[in-house]
N, C-alpha and C positions, 0 to 999 in steps of 0.2 A: 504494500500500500504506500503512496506518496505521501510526502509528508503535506501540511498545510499549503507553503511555498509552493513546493512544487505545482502541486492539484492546482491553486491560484493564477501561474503562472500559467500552465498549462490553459485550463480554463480559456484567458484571456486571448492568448495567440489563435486557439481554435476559433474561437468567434471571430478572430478577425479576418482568419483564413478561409472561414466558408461565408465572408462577407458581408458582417456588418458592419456598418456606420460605425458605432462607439458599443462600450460594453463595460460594465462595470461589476464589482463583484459586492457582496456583503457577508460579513463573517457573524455568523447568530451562536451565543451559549449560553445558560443558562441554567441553573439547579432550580427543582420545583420539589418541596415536601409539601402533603397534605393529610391532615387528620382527620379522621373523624369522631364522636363521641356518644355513644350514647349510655344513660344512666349511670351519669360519673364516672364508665370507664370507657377504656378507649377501643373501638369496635372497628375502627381499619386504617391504614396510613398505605400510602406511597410516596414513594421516593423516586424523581428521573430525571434523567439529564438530557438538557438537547445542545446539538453540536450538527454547526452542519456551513454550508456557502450557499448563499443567494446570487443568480445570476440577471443579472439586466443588459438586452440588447435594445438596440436601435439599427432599423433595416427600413428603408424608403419611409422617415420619418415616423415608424411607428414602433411604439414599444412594446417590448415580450419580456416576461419576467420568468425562472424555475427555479426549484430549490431541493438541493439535494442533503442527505447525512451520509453518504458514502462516497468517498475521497477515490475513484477508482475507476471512473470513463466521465473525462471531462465532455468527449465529444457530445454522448449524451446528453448530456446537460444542456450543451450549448445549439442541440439540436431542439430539445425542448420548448426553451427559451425560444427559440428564432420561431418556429414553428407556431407558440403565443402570437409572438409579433402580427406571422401574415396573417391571423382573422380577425384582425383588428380592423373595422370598418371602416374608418378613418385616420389620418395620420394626426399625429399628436399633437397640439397645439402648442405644450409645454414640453420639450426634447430635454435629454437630458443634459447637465449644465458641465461647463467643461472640468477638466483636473483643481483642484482644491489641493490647499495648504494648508490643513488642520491644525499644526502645531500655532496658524494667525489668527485661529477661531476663539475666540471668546463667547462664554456664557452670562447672561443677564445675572443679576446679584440675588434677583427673587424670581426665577423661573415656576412658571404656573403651568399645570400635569391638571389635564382632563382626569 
């Protein structure tokens, strides 16, 4: 299996080699516990983890999104993705925006969460 790196780079080149416009990737993790309780004791719990890369293309202005947990046919993915894209009935109004410098991003002092 590839490592993060890799799969990401991979990812990236494949999309751009079977032709899309731009492409971008996103990395999801995550721990989830939950309990549950009945008559002051505790009646079930889970515990899971998710881990995985979201892919986003853009192909004749339209966007296709896919998302995989298993690090191990990027192509797939990127075929997924692309595949989104074409039955999208229109092209996108809002395309996706170019390379970012996150280390220049700042956060508001009191950020407000729906």
């Amino acid at each position: 299996m590839m490592t993060y790196e890799e799969f990401r780079k991979s990812v990236l080149d494949t999309a751009l080699a079977l032709g899309c416009d731009a492409a971008e990737t996103v990395f999801v993790e995550g721990d989830r516990f939950q309990a549950g309780v009945l008559a002051q004791e505790l009646d079930s719990y889970s515990v899971s983890r998710k881990f995985g890369i979201g892919l986003r293309v853009q192909v004749n202005g339209r966007d296709g999104y896919a998302y995989t947990e298993k690090l191990d046919d990027p192509e797939a993915l990127c075929r997924r993705a692309l595949d989104n894209a074409r039955v999208i009935g229109t092209a996108d109004e809002h395309p996706m925006q170019g390379a970012q410098d996150y280390a220049a991003v700042t956060m508001p002092d009191n950020p407000v969460c729906d």
